[in-house]
C-alpha positions as CSV (number, residue, x, y, z in Angstrom):
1,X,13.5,-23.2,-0.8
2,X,11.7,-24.5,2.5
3,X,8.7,-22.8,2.8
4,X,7.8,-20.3,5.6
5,X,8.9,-17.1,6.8
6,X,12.2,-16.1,6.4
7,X,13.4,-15.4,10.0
8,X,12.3,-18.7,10.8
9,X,14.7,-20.4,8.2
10,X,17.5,-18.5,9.1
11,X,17.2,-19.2,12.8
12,X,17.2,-22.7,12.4
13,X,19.9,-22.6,10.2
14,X,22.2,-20.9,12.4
15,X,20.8,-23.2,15.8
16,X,22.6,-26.0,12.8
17,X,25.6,-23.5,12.2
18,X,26.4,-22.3,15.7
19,X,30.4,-21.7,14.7
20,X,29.1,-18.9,12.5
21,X,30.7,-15.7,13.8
22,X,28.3,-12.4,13.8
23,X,29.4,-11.2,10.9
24,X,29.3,-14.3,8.9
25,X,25.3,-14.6,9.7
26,X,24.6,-10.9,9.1
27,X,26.2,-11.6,5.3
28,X,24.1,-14.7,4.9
29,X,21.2,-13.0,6.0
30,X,21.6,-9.7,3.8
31,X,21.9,-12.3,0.7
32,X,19.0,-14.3,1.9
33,X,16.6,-11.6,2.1
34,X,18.5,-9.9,-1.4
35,X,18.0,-13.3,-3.3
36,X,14.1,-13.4,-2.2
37,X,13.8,-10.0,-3.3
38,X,14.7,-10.9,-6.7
39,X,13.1,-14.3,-6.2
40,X,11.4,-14.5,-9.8
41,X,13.7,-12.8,-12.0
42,X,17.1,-15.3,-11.0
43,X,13.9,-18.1,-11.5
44,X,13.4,-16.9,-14.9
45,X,16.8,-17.3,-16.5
46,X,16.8,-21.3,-15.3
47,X,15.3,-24.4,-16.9
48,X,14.7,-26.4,-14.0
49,X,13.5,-29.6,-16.0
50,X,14.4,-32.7,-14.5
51,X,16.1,-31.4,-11.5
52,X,15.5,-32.5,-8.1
53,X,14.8,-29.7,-5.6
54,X,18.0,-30.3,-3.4
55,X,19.5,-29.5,-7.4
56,X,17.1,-26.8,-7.8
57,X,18.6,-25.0,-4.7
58,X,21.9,-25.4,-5.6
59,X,21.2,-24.1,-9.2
60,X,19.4,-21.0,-7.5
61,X,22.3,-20.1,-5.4
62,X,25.3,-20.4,-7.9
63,X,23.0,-18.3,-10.4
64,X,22.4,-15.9,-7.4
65,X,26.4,-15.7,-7.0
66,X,27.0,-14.6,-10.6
67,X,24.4,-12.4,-10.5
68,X,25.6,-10.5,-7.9
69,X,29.7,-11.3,-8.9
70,X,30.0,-12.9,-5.6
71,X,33.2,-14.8,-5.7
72,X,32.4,-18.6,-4.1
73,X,34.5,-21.6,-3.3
74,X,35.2,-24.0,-6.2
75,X,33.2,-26.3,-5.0
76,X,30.6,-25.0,-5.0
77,X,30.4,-23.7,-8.4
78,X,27.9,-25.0,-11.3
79,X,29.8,-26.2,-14.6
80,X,26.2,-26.0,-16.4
81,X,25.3,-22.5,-15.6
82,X,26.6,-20.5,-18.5
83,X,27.1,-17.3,-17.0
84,X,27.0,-14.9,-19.9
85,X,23.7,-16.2,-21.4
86,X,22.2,-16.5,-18.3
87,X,22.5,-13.0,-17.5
88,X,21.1,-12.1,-21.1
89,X,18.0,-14.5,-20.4
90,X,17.6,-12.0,-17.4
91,X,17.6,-9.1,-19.2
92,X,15.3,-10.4,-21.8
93,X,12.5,-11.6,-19.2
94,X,12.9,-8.2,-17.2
95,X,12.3,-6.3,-20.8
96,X,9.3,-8.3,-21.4
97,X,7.1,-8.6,-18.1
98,X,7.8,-6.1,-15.6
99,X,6.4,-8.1,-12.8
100,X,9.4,-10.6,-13.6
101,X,11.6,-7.6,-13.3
102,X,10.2,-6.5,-9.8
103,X,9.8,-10.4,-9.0
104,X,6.0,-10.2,-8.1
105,X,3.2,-12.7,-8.9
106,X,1.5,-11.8,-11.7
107,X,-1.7,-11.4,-9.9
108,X,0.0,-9.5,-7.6
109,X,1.5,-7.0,-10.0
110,X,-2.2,-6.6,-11.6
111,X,-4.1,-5.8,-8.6
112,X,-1.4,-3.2,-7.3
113,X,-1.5,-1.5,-10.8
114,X,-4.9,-1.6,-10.4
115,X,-4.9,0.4,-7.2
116,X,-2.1,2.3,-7.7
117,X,-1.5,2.9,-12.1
118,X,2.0,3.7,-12.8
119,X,2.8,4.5,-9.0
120,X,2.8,1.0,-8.4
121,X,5.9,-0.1,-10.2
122,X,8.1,3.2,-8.3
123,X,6.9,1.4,-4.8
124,X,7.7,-2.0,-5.9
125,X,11.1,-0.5,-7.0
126,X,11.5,1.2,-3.2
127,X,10.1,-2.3,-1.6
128,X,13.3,-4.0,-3.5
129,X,15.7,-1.8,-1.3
130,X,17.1,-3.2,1.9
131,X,15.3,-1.8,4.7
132,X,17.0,0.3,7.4
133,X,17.7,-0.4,11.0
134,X,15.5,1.7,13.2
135,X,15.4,1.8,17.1
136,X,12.8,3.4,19.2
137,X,14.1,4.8,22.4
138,X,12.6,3.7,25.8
139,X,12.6,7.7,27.4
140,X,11.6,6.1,31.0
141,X,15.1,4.7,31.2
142,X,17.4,6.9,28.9
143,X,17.2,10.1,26.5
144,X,18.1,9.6,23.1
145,X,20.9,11.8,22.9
146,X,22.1,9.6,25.8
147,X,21.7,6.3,24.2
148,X,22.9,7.6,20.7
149,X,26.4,8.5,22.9
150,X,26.3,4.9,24.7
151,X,26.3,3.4,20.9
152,X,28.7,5.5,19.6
153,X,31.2,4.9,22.5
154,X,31.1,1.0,20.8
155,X,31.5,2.2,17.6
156,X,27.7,2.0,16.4
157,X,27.3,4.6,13.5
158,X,24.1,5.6,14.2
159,X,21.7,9.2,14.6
160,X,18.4,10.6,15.9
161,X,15.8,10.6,13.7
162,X,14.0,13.4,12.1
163,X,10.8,11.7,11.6
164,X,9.8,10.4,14.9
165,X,10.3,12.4,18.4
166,X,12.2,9.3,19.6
167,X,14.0,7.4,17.1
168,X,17.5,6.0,16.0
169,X,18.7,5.2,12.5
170,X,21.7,2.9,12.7
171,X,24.2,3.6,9.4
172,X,24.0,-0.3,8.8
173,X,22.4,-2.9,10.1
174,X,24.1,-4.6,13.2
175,X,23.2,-7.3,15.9
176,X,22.3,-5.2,18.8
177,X,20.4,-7.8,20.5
178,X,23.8,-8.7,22.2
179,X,24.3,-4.9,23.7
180,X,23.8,-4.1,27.4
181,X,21.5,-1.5,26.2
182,X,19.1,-3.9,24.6
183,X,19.2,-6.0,27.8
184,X,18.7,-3.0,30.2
185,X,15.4,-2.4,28.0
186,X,16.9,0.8,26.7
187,X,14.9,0.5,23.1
188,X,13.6,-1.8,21.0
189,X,13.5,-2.5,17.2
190,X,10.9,-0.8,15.4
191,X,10.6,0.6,11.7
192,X,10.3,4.6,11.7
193,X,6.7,4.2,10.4
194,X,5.2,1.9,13.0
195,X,6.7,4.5,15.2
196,X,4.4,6.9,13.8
197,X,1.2,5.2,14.7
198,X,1.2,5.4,18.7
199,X,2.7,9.5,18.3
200,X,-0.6,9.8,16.1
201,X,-3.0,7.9,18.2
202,X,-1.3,10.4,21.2
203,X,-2.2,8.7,24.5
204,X,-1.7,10.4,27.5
205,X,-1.1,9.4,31.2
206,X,-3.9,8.4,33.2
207,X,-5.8,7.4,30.4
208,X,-7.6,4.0,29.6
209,X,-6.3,2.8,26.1
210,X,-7.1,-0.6,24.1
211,X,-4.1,-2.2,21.4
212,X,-6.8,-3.7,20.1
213,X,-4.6,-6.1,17.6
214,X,-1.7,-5.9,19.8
215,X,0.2,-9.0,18.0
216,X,3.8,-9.2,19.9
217,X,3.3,-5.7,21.3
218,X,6.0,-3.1,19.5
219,X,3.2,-1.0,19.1
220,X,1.5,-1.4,22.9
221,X,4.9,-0.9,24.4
222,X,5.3,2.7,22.4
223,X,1.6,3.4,23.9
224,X,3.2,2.5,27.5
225,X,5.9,4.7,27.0
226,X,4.0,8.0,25.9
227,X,1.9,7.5,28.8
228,X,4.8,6.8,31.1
229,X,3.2,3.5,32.6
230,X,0.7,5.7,34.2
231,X,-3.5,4.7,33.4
232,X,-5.0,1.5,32.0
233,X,-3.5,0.1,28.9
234,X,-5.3,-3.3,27.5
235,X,-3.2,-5.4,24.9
236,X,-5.2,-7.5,23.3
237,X,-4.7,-10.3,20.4
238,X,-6.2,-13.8,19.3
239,X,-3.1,-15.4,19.0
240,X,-2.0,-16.1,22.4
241,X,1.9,-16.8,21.7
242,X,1.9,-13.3,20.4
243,X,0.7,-12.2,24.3
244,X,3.1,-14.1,26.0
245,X,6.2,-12.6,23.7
246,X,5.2,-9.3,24.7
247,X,4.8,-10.2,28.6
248,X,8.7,-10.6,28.0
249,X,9.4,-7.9,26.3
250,X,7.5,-5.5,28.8
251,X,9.4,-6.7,31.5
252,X,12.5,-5.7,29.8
253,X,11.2,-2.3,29.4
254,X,10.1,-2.0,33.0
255,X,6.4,-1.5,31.6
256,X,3.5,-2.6,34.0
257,X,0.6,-0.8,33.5
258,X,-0.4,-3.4,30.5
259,X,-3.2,-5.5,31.2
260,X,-2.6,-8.3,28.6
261,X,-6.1,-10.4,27.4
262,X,-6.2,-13.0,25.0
263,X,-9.1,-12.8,23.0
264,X,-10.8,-16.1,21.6
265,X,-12.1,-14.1,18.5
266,X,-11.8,-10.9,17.0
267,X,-14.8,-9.4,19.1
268,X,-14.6,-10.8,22.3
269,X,-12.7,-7.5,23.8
270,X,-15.3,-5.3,21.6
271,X,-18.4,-7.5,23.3
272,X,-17.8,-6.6,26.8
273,X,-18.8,-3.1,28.7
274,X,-15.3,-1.5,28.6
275,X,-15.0,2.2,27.2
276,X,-11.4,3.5,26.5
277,X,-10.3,7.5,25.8
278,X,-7.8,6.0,22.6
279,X,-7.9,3.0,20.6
280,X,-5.3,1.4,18.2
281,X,-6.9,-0.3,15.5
282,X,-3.3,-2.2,13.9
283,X,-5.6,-4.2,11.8
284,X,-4.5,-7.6,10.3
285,X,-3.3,-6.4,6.4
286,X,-1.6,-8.0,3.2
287,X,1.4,-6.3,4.6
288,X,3.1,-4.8,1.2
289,X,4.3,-2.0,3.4
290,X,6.4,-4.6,4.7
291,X,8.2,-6.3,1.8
292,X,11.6,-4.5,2.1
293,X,12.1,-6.6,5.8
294,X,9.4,-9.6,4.4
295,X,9.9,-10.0,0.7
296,X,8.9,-13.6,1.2
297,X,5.3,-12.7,1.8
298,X,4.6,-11.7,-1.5
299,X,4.9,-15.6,-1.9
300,X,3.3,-16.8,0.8
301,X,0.4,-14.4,0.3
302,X,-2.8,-15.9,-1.5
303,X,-4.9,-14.2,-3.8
304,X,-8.2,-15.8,-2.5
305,X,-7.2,-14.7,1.3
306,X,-7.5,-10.8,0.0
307,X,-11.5,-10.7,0.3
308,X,-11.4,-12.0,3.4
309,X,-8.7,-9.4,5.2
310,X,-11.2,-7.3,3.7
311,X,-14.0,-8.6,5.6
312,X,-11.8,-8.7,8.9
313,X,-10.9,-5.0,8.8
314,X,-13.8,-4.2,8.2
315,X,-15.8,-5.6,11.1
316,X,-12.9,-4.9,13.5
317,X,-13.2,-1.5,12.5
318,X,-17.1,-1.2,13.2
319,X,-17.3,-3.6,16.3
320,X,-14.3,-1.9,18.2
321,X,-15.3,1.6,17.2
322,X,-18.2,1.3,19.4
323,X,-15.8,1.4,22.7
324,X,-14.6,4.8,22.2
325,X,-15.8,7.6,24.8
326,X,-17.2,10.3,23.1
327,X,-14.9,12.8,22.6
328,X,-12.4,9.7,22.5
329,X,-9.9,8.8,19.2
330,X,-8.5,5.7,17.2
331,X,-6.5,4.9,15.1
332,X,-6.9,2.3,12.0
333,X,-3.7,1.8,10.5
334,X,-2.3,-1.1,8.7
335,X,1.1,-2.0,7.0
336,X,-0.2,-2.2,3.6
337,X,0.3,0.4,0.5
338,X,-3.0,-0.2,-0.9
339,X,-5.9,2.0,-0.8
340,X,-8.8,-0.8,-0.7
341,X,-7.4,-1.8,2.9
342,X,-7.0,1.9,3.8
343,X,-8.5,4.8,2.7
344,X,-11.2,2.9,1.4
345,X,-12.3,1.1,4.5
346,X,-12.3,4.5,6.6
347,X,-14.3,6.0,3.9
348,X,-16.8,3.5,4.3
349,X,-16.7,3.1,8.2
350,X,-17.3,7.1,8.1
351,X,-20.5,7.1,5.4
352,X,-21.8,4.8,7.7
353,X,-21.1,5.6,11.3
354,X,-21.7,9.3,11.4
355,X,-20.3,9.4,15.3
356,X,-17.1,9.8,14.2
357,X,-15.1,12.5,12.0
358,X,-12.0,12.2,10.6
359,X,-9.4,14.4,11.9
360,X,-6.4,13.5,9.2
361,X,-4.7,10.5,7.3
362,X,-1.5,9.8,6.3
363,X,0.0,7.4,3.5
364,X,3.6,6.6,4.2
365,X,4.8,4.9,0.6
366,X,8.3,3.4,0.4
367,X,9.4,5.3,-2.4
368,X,8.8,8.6,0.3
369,X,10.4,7.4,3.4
370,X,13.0,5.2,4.8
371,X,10.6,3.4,6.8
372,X,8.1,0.6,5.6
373,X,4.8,1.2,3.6
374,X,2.1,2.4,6.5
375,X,-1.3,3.7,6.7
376,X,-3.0,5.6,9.3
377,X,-6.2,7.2,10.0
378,X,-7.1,9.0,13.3
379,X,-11.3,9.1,14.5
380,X,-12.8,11.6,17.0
381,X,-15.9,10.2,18.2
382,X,-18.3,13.2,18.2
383,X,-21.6,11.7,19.7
């Protein structure tokens, strides 16, 4: 497989496919994301010796097929793959190493065990479920009831959610990006667990608020919303492409109280003299939260780049911290299931910045929720 993320393959692939119809792409990309969720284990019942990768591919696939009893074209079946023992080679490799089972790295599946004992291999198992299609509701255009009745009127099977005040769980995934409602900035796509981050941080009009890690802005626009576009919201991020997709997506919402800044490094917001009521700490993360949407990432992820993320959340914590008001909150939460990036690092901000108390946590874990993996942490400044 080309390397990179996996959104990225399939949107070239269907720019190269454009006769695809809807449906057609949705079922390649359901398999796509089902095959790199079980990456490893269909690797492990192959001998890929002397095979070109073009062959490799193609081997990968048809074994992915008969796994799965997905009925393919003559053509483009594999004479060599004997189906029978290849299933019982799975079975075998599964029995023997669990992290071939759950298709992790093996230094992945030790750290995580590590952090998380036996709990580790029941979120792996969660993280190897499809995710769910979640929509937040914009509620300065449209109530949810309202929009749940505009989606149903096009046959959308879809319902409010219990978790979040203004959430929609479709009953399947669909292309929504097509809707009316999507173009009148109705809602936008976002898992029920990053929903939960801005209703903890809890920002109200007329305040001043920093997205201090704003990244393409899901998050920021939520913060818009609760304060209904009234007071000062600052989106920063140090990846300036990031800025400019949520300058479009904004507009669609009809937000305009966001000031967006692109910052050259991860202090140059927290260096200058501004003091905010809230701030959203969405701090850079391994992202296994994240693996039923990304499954690719626990590939792409490097064991050496770990200490460093470490480092990073760590400093943004303790530079950023330092522009809450008192009497101000934040929020530190990350996409990741593992306590060194969460509990761990507010336990440590907090033994060593007694300004700030911890008013409660929360540890969504996939195997609890039908949202991804989240942490989040909310910080009263007291002095």
């Amino acid at each position: 497989m080309e390397p990179g993320f996996a959104d990225k393959i399939l949107q070239r692939l269907f720019a190269e496919k454009k006769g695809l119809k809807d449906g057609d792409r949705w079922s390649v990309s359901e398999m796509f994301y089902d095959f790199l969720r079980n990456k490893r284990l269909l690797e492990s019942g192959l001998d890929f010796t002397g095979y070109k990768p073009i062959e490799k591919a193609y081997m990968l696939s048809s074994a992915y097929f008969a796994w799965r009893g997905v009925n393919v074209p003559k053509r483009l079946e594999l004479p060599r793959l004997n189906i029978e023992a290849f299933i019982k080679r799975l079975e075998v490799n599964a029995a023997a190493n669990p992290a071939v089972a759950l298709s992790v790295p093996d230094w992945l599946f030790t750290l995580g065990k590590a952090e998380l004992g036996d709990g580790w291999i029941t979120e792996l198992e969660a993280l190897s479920q499809p995710p769910k299609q979640v929509l937040r509701v914009n509620t300065m255009k449209i109530t949810v009831s309202e929009l749940v009745n505009r989606l149903e009127l096009q046959g959308f099977e879809c319902s409010q959610a219990s978790e979040v005040n203004n959430g929609i769980v479709m009953g399947r995934k669909v292309n929504l990006f097509t809707t009316p409602e999507f173009h009148e900035g109705l809602f936008e796509v976002q898992d029920i667990s990053s929903q939960r981050v801005a209703e903890m941080l809890a920002p109200k009009p007329g305040m001043t608020v920093l997205d201090a890690c704003a990244g393409n802005g899901g998050k920021t626009l939520h913060i818009a919303n609760l304060m209904e576009n009234k007071g000062r919201l600052i989106a920063a991020d140090t990846m300036k492409w990031k800025l400019e997709t949520l300058k479009f997506r904004a507009k669609r919402a009809g937000v305009f109280n966001i000031e967006i800044r692109h910052a050259v490094n991860a202090n140059a917001i927290a260096s200058s003299n501004l003091m905010v009521d809230k701030l959203l700490l969405d701090v850079p993360c391994s992202g296994t939260g994240v693996w039923r949407r990304n499954p690719e990432a626990r590939w792409l992820m490097q064991e050496s780049a770990l200490d460093k993320l470490h480092r990073q959340q760590h400093e943004i914590l303790f530079s950023y911290s330092a522009m809450v008001k008192t009497g101000g909150q934040m929020v530190y939460s990350t996409c990741s299931i593992l306590p060194s990036e969460n509990h761990n690092q507010v336990a440590a901000f907090l033994n060593e910045n007694k300004s700030f108390k911890l008013e409660k946590e929360l540890q969504l874990l996939p195997s609890q929720t039908i949202g991804d993996g989240f942490f989040m942490a909310l910080l009263t400044r007291v002095e």
